[in-house]
N, C-alpha and C positions, 0 to 999 in steps of 0.2 A: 256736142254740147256736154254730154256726160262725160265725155271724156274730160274736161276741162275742167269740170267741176272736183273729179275724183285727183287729177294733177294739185288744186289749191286744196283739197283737202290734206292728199301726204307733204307738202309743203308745210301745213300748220303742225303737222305732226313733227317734223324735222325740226323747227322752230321750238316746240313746247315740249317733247318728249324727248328729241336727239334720238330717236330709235322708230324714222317712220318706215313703210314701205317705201322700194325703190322706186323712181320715178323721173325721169330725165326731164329737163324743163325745155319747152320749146320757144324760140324766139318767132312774137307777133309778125306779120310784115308789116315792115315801115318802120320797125321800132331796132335801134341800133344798140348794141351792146357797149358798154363801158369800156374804156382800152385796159388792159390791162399792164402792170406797170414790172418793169423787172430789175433790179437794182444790177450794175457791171461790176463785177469779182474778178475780173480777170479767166474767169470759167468758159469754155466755150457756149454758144446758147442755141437749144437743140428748139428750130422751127420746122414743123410738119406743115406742108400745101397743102390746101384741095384743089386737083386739079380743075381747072378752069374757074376759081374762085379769088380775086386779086386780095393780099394779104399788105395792109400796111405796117409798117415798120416806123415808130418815131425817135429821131435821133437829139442828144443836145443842140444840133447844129448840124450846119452843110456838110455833106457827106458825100466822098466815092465808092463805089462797090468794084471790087475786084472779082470778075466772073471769072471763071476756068471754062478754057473753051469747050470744054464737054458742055456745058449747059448753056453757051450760047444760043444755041437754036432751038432749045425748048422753054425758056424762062427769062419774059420780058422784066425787065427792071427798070424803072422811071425813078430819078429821086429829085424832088421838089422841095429845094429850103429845109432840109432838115430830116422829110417826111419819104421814106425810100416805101415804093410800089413794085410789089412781088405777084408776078402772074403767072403761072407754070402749067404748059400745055399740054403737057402727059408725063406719066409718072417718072419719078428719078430716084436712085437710092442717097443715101445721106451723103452729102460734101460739101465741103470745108471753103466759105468764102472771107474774105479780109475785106473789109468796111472802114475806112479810114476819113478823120474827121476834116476838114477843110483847115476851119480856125487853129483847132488845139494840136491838130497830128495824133490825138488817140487812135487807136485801132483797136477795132473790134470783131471778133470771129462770131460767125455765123456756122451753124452746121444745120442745111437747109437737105431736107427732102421732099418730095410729092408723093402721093397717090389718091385712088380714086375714092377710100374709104374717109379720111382723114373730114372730119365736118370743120365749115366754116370758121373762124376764130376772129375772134375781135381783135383793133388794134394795141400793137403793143408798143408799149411809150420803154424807152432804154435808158436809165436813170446814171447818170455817170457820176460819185460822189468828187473824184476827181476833178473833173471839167466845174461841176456844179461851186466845188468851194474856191475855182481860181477864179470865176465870175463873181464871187460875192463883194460889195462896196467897200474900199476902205474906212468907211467909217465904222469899229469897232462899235459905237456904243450901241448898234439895233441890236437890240436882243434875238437869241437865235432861237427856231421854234423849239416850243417844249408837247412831247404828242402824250396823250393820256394810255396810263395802263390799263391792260386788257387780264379778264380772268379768264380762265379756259373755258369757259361755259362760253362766254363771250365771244372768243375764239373760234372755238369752234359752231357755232351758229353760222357766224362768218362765212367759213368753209362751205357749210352745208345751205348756205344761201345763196354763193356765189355758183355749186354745182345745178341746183333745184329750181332755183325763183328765177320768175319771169324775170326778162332784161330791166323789163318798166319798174323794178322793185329793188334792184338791185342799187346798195349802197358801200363807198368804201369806207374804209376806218382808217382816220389821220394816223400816219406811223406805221401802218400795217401795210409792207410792200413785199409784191412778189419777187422768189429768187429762184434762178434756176435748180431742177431736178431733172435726173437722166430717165426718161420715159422707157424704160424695159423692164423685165421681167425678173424679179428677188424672191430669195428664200424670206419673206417673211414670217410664214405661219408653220410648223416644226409639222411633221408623219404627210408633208408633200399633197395633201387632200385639196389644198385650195392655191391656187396661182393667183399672183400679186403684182402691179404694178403701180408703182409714183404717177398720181394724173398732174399734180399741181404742187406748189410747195410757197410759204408767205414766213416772212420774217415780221416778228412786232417784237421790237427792243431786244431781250435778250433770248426771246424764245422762237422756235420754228416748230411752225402748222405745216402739215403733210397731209395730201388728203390721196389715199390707196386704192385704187379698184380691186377687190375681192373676185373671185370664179371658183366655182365648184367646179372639181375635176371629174369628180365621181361619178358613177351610178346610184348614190343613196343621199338623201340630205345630211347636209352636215349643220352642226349648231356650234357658232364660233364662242372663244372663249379665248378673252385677252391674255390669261395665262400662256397662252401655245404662243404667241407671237413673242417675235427673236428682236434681239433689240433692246437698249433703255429710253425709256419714254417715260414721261411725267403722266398725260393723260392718253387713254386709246378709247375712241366711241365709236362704235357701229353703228350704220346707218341702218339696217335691222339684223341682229344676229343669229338668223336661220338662213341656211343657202337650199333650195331646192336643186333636185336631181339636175346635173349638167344638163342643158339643151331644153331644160324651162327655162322660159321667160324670168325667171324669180331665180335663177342661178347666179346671181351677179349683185354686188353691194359697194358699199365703199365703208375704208376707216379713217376716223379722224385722226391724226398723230401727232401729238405736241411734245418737243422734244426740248433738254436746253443744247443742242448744238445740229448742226445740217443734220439731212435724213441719212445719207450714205454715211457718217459717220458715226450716228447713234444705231445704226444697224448692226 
């Protein structure tokens, strides 16, 4: 119970301060996570398993999956109306599946891996603006949506809501959709003290949110300082900016990064 209680407290601090302690958010049982939504670039889209964990996938429309016979006999795939079901039975390294659309004939790559580390992940909805604008009515005069501007404050709350707060609290922002980012390991932060990697990345109109896992490499704590990070960025927020000695508990953080163009490019 204390536990719990100390989880909604650094939550309130991530909300009101943007600089709380770290604190991973756990999902209730019973209580189901938001799907998360990813817009198609033509990018490949890099999905990690857990194994024996089934992973939905939701498509515009009916869909075939093209398995490579390596992962035949470790990775059940079911696709239901649109809705492709991912269950993989022990771990696999990353490759490359082709996903093609029934209706339209888009095609979509997948670069799918397992292992046993990898946590649970909500469904992910596959946003095709392509497929989406050929379905729209010919009637020209509905007006098309208009989604409200976001300030970085704004923004990044967002972020640090969607990493922290319970499932049951968690809200999306009209306009604010997720895009792919390559989940490895970057020179972000300059003299090599702290290792960095891309958890998540969201587009809102003309600006991209990045949210960064931080690691103290060290033996000594470190105190971060947006100065060191490599990169042009409009805002950078730490989620608290002291890292304790590597292999504390307290060695590990995240940064927020609002950028005006992709992360790998403002890199």
């Amino acid at each position: 119970m204390q536990t719990m209680h100390n989880k909604a407290r650094h939550y309130l601090y991530a909300l009101l301060l943007l600089v709380p302690v770290l604190c991973w958010a756990e999902t209730t049982p019973g209580e189901q996570m938001p799907p998360e939504r990813i817009i198609w670039q033509k990018t490949p889209i890099e999905l990690a398993l857990s194994v024996g964990k089934e992973q939905r996938v939701d498509f515009p429309g009916p869909v075939r999956i093209g398995l490579p016979a390596t992962l035949q006999p470790i990775l059940r795939v079911q696709s239901v109306a649109g809705n492709l079901y991912l269950l993989a039975h022990r771990p696999f390294e990353p490759t490359r599946v082709m996903v093609r659309a029934i209706e339209s004939g888009a095609v979509y790559l997948l670069d799918l891996s397992a292992d046993n580390k990898s946590a649970p992940t909500a469904a992910i909805q596959i946003f095709d603006p392509e497929v989406e604008q050929s379905d729209l009515s010919s009637d020209q005069t509905e007006p098309s949506p208009i989604f409200p501007t976001y300030g970085y404050v704004a923004l990044t709350r967002f972020a640090a809501q969607k990493l922290y707060a319970p499932a049951r609290l968690l809200r999306d922002l009209p306009g604010v959709v997720r895009v792919p980012v390559r989940r490895k390991s970057v020179q972000l932060i300059h003299a090599g003290q702290v290792t960095a990697e891309p958890l998540v990345a969201w587009r809102a109109g003309d600006l991209y949110l990045t949210a960064v896992k931080l690691r103290n490499s060290t033996s000594h704590p470190v105190t971060l300082d947006p100065r060191t990070l490599r990169g042009t960025w409009l805002t950078a927020t730490f989620q608290h900016n002291r890292l304790h000695v590597a292999g504390n508990e307290a060695d590990t953080t995240v940064v927020y990064l609002i950028s005006a163009r992709p992360f790998e490019t403002s890199l």
